[in-house]
PDB file of N, CA, C and O in Angstrom:
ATOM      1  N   UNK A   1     107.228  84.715 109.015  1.00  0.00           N
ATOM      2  CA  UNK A   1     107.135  85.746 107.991  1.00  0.00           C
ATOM      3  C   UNK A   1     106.911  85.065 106.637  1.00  0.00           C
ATOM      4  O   UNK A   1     107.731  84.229 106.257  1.00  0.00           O
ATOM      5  N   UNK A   2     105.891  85.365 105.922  1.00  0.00           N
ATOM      6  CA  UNK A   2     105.782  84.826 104.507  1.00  0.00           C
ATOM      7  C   UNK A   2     106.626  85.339 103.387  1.00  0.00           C
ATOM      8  O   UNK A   2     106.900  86.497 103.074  1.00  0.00           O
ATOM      9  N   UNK A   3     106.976  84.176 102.850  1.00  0.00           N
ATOM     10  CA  UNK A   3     108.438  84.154 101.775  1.00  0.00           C
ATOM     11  C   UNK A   3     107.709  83.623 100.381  1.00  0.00           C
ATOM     12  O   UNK A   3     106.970  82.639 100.426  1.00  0.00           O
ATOM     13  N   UNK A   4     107.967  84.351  99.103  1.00  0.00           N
ATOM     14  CA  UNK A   4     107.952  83.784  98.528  1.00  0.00           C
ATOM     15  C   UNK A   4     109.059  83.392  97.151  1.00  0.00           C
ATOM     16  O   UNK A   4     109.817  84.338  96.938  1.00  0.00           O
ATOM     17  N   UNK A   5     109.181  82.738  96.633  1.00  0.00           N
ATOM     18  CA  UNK A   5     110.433  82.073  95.720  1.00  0.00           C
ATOM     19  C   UNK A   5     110.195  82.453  94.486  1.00  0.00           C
ATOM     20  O   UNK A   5     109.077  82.193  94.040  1.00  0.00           O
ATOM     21  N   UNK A   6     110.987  83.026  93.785  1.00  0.00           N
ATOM     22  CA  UNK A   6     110.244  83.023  92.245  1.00  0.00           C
ATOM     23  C   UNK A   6     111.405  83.469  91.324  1.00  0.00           C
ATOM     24  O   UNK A   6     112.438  83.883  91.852  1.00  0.00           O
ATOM     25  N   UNK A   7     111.308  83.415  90.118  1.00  0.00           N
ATOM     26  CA  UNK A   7     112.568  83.398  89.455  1.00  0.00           C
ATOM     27  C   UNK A   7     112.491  84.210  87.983  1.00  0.00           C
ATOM     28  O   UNK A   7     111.641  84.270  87.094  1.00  0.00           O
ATOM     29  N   UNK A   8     113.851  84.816  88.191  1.00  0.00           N
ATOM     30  CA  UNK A   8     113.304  86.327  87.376  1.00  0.00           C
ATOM     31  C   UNK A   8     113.524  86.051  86.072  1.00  0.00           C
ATOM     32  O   UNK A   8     114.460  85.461  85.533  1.00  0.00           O
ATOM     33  N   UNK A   9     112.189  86.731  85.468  1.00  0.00           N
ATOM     34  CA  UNK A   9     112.090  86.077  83.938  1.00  0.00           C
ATOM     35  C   UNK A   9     112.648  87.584  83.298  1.00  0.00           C
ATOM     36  O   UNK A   9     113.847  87.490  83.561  1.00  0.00           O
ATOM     37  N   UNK A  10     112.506  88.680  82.734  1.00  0.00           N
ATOM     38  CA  UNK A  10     113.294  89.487  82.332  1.00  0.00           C
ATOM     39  C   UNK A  10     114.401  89.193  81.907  1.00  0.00           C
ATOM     40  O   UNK A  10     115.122  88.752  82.802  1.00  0.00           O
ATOM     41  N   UNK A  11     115.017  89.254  80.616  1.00  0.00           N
ATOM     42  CA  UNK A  11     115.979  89.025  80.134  1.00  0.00           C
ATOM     43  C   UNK A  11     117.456  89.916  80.786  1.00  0.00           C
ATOM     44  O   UNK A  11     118.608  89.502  80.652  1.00  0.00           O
ATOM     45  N   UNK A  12     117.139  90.949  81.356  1.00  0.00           N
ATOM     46  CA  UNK A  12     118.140  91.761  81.932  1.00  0.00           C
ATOM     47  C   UNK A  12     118.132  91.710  83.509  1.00  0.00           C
ATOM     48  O   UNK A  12     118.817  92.526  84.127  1.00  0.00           O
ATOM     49  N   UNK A  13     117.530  90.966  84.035  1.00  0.00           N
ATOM     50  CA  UNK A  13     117.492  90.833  85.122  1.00  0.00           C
ATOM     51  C   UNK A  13     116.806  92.221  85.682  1.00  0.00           C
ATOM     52  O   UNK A  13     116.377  93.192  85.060  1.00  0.00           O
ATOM     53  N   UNK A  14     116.866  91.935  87.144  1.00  0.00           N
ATOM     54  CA  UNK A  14     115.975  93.111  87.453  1.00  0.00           C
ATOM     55  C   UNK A  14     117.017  94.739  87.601  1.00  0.00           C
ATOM     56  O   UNK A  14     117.541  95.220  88.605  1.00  0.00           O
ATOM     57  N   UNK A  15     117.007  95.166  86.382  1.00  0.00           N
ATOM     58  CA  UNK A  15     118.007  96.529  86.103  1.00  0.00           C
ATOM     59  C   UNK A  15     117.168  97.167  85.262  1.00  0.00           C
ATOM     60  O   UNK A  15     116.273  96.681  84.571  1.00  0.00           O
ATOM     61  N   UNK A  16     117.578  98.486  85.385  1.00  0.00           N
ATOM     62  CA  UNK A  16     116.787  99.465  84.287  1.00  0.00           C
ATOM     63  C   UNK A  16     115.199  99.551  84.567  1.00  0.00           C
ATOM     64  O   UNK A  16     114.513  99.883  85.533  1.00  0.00           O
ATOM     65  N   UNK A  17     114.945  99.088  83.251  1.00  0.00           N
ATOM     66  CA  UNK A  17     112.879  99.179  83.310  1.00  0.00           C
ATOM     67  C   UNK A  17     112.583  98.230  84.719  1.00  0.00           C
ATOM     68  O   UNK A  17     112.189  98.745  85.765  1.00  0.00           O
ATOM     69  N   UNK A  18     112.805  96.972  84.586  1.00  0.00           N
ATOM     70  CA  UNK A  18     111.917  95.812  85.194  1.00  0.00           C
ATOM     71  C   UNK A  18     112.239  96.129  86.516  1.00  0.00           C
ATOM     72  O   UNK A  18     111.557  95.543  87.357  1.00  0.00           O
ATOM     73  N   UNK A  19     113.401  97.172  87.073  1.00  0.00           N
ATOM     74  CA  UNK A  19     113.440  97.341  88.768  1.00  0.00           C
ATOM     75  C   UNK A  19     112.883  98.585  89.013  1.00  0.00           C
ATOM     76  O   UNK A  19     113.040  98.885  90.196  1.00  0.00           O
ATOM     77  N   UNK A  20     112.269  99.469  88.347  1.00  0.00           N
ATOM     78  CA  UNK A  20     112.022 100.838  87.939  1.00  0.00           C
ATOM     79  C   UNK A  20     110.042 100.157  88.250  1.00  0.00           C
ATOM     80  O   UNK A  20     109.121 100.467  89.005  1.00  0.00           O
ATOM     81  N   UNK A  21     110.220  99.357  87.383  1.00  0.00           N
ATOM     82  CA  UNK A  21     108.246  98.940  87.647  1.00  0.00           C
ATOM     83  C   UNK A  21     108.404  97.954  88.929  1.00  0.00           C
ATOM     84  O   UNK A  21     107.343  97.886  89.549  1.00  0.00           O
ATOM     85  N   UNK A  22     109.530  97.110  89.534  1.00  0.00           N
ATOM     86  CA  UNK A  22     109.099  96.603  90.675  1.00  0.00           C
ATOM     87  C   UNK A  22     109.094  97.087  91.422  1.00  0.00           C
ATOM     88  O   UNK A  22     108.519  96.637  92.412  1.00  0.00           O
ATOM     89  N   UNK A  23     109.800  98.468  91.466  1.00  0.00           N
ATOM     90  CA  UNK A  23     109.872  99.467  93.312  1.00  0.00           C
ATOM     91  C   UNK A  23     108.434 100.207  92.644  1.00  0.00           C
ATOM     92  O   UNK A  23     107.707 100.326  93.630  1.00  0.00           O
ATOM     93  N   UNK A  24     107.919 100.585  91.814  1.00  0.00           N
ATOM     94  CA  UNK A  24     107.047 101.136  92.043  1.00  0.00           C
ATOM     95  C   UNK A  24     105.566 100.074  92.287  1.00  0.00           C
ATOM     96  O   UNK A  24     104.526 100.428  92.842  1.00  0.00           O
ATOM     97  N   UNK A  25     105.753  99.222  91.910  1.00  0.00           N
ATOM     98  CA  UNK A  25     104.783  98.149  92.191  1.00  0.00           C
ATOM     99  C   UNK A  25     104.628  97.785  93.915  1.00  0.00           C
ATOM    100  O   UNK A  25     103.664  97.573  94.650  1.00  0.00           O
ATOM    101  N   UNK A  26     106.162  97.841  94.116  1.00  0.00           N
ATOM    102  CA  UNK A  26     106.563  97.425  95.866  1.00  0.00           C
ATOM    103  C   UNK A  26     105.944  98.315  96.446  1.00  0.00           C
ATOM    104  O   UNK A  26     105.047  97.976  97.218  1.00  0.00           O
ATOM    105  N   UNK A  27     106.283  99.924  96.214  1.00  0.00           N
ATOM    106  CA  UNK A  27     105.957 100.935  96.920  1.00  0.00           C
ATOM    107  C   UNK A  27     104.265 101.274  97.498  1.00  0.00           C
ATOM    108  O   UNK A  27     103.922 101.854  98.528  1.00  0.00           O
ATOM    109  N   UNK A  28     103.482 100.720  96.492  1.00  0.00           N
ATOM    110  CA  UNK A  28     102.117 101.105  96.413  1.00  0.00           C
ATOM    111  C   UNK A  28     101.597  99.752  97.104  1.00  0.00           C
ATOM    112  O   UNK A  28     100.398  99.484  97.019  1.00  0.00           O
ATOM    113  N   UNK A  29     102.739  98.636  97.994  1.00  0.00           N
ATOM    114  CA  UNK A  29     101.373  97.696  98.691  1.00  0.00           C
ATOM    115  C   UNK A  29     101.294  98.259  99.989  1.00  0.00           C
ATOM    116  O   UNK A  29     101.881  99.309 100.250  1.00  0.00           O
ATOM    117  N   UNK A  30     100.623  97.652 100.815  1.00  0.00           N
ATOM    118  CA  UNK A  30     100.153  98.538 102.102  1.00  0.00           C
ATOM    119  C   UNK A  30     101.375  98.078 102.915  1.00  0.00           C
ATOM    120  O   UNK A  30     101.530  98.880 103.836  1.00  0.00           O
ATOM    121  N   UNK A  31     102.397  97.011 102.944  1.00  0.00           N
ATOM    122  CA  UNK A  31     103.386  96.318 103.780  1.00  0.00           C
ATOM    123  C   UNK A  31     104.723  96.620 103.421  1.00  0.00           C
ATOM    124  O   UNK A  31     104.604  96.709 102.199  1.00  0.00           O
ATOM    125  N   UNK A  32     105.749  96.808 103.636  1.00  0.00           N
ATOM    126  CA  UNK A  32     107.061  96.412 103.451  1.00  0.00           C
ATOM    127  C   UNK A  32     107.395  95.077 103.077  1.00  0.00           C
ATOM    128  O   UNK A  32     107.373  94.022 103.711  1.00  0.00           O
ATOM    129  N   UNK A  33     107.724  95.373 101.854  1.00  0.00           N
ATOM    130  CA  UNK A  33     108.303  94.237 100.859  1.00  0.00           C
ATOM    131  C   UNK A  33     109.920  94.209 100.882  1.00  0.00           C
ATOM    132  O   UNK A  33     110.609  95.216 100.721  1.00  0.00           O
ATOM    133  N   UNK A  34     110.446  92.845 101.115  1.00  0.00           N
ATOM    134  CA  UNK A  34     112.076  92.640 101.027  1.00  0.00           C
ATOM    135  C   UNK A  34     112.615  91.623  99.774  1.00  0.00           C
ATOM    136  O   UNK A  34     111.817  90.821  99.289  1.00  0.00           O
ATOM    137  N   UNK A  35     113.747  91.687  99.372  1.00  0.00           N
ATOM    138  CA  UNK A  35     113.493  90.933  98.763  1.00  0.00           C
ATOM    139  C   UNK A  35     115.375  90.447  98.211  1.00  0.00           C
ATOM    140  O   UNK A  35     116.093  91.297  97.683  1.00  0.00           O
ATOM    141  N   UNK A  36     115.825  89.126  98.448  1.00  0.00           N
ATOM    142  CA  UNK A  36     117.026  88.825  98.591  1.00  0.00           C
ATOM    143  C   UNK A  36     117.572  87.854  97.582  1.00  0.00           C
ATOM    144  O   UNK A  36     116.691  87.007  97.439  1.00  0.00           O
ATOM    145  N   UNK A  37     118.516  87.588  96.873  1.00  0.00           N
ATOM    146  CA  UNK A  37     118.915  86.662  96.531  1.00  0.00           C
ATOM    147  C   UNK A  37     119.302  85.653  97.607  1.00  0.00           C
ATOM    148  O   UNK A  37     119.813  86.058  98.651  1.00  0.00           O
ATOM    149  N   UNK A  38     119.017  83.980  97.334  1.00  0.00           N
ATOM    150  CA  UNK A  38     119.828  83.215  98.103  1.00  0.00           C
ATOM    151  C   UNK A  38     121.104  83.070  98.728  1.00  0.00           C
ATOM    152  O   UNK A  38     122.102  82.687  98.117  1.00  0.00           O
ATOM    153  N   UNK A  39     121.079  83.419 100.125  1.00  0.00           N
ATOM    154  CA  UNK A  39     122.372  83.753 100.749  1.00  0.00           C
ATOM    155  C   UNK A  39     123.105  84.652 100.499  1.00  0.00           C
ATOM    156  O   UNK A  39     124.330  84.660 100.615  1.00  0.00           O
ATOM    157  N   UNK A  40     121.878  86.139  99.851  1.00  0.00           N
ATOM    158  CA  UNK A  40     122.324  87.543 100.184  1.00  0.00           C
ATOM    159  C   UNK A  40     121.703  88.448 101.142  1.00  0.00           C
ATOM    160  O   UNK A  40     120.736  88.018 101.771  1.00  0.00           O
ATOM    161  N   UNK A  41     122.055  89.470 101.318  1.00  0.00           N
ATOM    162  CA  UNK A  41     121.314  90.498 102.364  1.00  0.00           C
ATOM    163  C   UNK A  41     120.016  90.947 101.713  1.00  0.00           C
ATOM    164  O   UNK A  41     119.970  91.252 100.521  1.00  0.00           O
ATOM    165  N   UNK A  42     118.842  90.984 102.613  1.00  0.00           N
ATOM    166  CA  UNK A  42     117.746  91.546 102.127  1.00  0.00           C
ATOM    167  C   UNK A  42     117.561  93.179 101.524  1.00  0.00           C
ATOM    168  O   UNK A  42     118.281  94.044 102.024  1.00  0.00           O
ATOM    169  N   UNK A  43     116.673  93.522 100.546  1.00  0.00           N
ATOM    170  CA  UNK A  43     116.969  95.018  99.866  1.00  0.00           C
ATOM    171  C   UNK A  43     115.274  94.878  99.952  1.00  0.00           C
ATOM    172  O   UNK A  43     114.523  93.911  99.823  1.00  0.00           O
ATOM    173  N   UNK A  44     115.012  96.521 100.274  1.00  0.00           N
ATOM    174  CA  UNK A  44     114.026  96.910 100.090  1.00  0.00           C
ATOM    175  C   UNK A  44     113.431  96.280  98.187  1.00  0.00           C
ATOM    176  O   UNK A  44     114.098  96.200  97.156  1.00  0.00           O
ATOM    177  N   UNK A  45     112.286  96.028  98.392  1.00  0.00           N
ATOM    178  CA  UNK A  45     111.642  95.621  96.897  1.00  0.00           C
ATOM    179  C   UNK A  45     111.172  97.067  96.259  1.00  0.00           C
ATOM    180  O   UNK A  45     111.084  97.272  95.049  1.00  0.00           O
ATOM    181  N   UNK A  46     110.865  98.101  97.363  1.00  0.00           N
ATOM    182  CA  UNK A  46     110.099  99.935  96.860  1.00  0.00           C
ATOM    183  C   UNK A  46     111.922 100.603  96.318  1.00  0.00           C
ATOM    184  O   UNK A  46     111.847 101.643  95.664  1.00  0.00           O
ATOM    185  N   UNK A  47     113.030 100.204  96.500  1.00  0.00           N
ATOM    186  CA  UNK A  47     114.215 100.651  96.254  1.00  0.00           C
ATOM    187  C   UNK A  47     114.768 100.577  94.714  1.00  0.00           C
ATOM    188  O   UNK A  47     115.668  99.740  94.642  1.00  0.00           O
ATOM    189  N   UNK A  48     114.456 101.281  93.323  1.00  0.00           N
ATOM    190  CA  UNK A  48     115.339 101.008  92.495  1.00  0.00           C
ATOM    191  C   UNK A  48     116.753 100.755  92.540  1.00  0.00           C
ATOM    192  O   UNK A  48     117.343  99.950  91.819  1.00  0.00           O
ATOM    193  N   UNK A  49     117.287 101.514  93.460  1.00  0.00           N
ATOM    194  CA  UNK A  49     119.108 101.248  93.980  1.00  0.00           C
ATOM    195  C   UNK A  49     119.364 100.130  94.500  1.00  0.00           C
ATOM    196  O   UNK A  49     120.371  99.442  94.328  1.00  0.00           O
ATOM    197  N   UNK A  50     118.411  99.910  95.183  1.00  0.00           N
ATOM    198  CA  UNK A  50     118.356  98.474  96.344  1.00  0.00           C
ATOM    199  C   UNK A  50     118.036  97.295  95.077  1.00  0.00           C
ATOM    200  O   UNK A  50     118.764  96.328  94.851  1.00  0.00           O
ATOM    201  N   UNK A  51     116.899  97.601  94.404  1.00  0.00           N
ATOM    202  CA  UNK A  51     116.973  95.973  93.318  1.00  0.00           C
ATOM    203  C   UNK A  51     117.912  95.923  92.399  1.00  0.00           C
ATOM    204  O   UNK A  51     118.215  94.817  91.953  1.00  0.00           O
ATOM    205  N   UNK A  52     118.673  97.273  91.848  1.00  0.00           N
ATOM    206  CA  UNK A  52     119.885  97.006  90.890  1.00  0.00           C
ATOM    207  C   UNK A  52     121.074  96.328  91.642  1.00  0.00           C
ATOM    208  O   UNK A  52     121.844  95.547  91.084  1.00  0.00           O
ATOM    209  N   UNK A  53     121.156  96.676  92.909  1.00  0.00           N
ATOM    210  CA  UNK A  53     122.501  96.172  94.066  1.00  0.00           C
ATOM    211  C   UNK A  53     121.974  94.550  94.007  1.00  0.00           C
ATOM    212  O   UNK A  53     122.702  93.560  93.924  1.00  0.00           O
ATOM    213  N   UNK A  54     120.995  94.572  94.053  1.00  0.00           N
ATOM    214  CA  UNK A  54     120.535  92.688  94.038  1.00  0.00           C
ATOM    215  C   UNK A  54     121.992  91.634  92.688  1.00  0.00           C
ATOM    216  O   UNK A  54     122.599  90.577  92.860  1.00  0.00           O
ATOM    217  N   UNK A  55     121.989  92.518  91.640  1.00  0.00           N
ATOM    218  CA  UNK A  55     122.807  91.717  90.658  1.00  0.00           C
ATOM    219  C   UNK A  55     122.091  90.490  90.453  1.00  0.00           C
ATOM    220  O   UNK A  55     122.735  89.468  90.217  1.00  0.00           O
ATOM    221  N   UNK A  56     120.427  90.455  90.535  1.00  0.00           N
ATOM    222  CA  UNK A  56     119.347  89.280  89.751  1.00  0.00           C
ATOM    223  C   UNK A  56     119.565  89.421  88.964  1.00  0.00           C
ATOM    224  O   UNK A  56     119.787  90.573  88.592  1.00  0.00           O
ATOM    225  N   UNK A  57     119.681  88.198  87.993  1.00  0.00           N
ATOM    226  CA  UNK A  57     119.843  88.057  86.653  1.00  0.00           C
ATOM    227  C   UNK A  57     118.870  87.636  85.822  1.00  0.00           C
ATOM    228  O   UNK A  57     117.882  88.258  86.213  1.00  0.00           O
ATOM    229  N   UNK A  58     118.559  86.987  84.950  1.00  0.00           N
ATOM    230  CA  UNK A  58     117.744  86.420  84.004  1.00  0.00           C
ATOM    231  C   UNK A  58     117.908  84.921  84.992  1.00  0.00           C
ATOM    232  O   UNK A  58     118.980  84.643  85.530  1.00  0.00           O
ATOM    233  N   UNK A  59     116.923  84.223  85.092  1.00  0.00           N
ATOM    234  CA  UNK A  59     117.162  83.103  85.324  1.00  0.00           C
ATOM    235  C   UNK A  59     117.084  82.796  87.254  1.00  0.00           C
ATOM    236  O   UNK A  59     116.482  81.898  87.843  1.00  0.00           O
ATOM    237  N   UNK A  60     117.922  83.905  87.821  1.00  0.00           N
ATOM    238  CA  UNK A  60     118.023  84.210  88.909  1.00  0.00           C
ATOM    239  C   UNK A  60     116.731  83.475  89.875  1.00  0.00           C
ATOM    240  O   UNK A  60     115.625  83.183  89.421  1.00  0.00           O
ATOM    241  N   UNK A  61     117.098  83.303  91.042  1.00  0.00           N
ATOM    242  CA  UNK A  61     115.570  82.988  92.075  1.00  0.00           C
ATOM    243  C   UNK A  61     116.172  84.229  93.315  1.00  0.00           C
ATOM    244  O   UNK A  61     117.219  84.476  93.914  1.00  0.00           O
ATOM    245  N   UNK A  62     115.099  84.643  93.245  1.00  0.00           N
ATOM    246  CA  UNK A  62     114.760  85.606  94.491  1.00  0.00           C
ATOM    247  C   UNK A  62     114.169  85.560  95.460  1.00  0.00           C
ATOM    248  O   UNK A  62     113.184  85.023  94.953  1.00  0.00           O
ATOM    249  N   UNK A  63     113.727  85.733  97.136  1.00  0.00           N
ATOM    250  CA  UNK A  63     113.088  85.438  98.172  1.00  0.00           C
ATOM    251  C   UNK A  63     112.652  86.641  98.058  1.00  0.00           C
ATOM    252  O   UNK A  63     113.250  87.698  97.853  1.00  0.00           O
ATOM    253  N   UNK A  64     111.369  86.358  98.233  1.00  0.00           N
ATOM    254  CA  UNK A  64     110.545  87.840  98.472  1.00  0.00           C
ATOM    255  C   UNK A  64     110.035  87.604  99.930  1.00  0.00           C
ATOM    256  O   UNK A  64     109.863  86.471 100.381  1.00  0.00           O
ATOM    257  N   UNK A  65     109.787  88.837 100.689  1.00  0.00           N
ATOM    258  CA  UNK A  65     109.475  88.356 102.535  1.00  0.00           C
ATOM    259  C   UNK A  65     108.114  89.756 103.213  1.00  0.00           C
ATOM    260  O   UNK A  65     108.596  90.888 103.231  1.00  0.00           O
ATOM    261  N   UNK A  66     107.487  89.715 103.417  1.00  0.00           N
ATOM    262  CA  UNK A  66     107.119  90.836 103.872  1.00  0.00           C
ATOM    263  C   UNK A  66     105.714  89.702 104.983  1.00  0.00           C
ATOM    264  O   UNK A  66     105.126  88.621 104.952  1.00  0.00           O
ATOM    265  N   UNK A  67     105.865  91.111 105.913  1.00  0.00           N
ATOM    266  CA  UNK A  67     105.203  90.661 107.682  1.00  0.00           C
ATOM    267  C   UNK A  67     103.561  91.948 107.216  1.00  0.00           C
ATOM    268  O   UNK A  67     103.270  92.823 106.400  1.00  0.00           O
ATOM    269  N   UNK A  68     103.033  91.303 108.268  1.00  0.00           N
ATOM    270  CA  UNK A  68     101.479  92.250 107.833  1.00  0.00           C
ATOM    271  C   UNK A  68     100.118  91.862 107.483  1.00  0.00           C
ATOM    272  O   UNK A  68      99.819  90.743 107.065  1.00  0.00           O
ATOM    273  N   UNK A  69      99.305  92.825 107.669  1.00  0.00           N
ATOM    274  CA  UNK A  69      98.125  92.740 107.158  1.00  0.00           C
ATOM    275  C   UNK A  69      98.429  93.124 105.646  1.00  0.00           C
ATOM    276  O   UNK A  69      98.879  94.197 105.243  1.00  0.00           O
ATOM    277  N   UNK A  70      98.012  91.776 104.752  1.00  0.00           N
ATOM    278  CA  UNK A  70      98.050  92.454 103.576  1.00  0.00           C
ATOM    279  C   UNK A  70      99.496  91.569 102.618  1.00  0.00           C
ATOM    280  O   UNK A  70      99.842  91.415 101.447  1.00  0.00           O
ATOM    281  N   UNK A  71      99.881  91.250 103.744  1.00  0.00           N
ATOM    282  CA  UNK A  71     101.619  89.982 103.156  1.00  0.00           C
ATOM    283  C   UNK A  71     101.074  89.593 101.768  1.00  0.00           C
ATOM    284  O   UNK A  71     100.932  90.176 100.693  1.00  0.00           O
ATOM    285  N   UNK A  72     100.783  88.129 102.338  1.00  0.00           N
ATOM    286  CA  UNK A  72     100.198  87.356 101.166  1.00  0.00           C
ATOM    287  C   UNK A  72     100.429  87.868  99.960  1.00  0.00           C
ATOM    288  O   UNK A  72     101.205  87.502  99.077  1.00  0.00           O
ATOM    289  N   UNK A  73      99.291  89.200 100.042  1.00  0.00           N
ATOM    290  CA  UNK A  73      98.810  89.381  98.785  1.00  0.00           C
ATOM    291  C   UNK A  73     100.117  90.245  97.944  1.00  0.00           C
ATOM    292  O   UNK A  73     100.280  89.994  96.750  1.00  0.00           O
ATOM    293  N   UNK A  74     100.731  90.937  98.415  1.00  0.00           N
ATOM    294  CA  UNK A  74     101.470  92.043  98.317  1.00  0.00           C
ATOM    295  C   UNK A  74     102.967  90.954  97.688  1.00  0.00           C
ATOM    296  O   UNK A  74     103.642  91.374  96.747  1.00  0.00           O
ATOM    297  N   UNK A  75     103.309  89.535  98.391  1.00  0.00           N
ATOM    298  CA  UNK A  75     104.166  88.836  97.538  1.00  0.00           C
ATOM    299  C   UNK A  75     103.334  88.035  96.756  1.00  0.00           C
ATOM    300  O   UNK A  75     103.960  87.103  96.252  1.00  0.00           O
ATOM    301  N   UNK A  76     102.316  88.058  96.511  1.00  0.00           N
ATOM    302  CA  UNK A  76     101.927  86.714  95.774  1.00  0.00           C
ATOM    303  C   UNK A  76     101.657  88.701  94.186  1.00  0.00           C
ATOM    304  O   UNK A  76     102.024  88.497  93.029  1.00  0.00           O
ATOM    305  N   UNK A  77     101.272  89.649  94.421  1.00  0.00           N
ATOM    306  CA  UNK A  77     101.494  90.702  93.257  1.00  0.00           C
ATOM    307  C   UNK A  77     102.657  91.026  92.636  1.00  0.00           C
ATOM    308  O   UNK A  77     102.849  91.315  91.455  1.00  0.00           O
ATOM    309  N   UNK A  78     103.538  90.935  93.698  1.00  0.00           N
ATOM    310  CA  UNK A  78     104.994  91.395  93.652  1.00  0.00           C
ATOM    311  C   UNK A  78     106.015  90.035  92.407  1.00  0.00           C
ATOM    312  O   UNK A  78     106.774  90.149  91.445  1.00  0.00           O
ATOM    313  N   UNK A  79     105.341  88.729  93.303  1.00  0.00           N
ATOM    314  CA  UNK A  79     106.328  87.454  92.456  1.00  0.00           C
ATOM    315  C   UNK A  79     105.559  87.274  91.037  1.00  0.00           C
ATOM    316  O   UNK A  79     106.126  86.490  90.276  1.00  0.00           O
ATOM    317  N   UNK A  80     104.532  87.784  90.620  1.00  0.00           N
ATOM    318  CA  UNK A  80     103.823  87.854  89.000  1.00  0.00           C
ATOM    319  C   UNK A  80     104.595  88.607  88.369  1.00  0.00           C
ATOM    320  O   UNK A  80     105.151  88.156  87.367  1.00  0.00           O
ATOM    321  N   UNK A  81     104.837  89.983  88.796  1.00  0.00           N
ATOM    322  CA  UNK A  81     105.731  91.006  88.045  1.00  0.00           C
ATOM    323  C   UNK A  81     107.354  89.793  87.775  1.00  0.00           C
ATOM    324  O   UNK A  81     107.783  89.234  86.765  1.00  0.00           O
ATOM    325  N   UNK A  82     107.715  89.815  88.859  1.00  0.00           N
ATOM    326  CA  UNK A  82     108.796  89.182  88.370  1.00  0.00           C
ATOM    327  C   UNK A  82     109.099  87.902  87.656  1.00  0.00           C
ATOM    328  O   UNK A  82     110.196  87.534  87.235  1.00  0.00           O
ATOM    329  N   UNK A  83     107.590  87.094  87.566  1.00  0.00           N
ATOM    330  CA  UNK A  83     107.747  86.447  86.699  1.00  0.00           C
ATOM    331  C   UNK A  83     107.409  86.480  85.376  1.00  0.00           C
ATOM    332  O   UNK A  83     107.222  85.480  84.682  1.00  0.00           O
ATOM    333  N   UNK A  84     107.309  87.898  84.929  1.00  0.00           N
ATOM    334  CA  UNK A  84     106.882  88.224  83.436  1.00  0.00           C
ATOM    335  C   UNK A  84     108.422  88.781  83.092  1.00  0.00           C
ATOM    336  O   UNK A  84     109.159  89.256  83.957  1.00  0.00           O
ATOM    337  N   UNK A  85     108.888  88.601  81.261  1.00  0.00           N
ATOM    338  CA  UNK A  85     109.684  89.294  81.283  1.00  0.00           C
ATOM    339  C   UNK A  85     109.400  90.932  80.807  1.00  0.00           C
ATOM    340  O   UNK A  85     109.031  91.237  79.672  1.00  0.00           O
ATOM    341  N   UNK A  86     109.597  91.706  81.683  1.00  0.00           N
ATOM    342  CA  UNK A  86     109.451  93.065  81.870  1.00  0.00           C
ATOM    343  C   UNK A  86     110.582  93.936  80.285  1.00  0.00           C
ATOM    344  O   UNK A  86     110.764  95.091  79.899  1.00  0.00           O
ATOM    345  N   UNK A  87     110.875  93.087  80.014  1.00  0.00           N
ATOM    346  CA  UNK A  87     111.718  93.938  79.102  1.00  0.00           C
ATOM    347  C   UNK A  87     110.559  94.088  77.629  1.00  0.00           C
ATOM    348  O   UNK A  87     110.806  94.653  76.563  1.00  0.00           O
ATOM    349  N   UNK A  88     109.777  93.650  77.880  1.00  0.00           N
ATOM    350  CA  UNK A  88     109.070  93.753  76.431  1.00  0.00           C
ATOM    351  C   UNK A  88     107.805  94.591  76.864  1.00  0.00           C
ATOM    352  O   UNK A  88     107.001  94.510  77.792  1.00  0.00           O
ATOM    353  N   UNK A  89     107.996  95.493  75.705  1.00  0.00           N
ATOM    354  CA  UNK A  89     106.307  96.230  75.812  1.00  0.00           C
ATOM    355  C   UNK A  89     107.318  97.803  76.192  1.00  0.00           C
ATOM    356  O   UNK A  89     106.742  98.870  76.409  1.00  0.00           O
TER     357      UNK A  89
END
């Protein structure tokens, strides 16, 4: 299953706005996107409830995982968002 690593730039971690634009970012790829802190349980990435339960922080690294036609691309879209900080703009 393709994983990818990336580390959340958002100053608030992924809460409020920046998990609000990643489930909707998650929701619209063609695959199921997961997405875990190190040596936590996986949470839907399309879940605002599910990425606030994450407790990512600023700084944080996250595993992103998704199986499919379409993987790749869907974490390699998904780990850009989270590496911008989303709190501005």
């Amino acid at each position: 299953m393709p994983e990818r690593r990336v580390t959340v730039a958002s100053s608030v971690g992924l809460h409020a706005r920046p998990a609000a634009l990643l489930a909707k970012a998650a929701a619209a790829q063609p695959v199921t996107v997961t997405i875990r802190k190190n040596g936590g349980e996986p949470v839907e990435a399309a879940s605002v409830l599910g990425l606030m339960t994450l407790g990512a922080m600023h700084g944080d690294e996250v595993v992103l995982s998704a199986e499919g036609e379409g993987a790749e691309e869907a974490l390699e879209a998904l780990a850009s968002i989270i590496a911008k900080d989303l709190d501005q703009g």
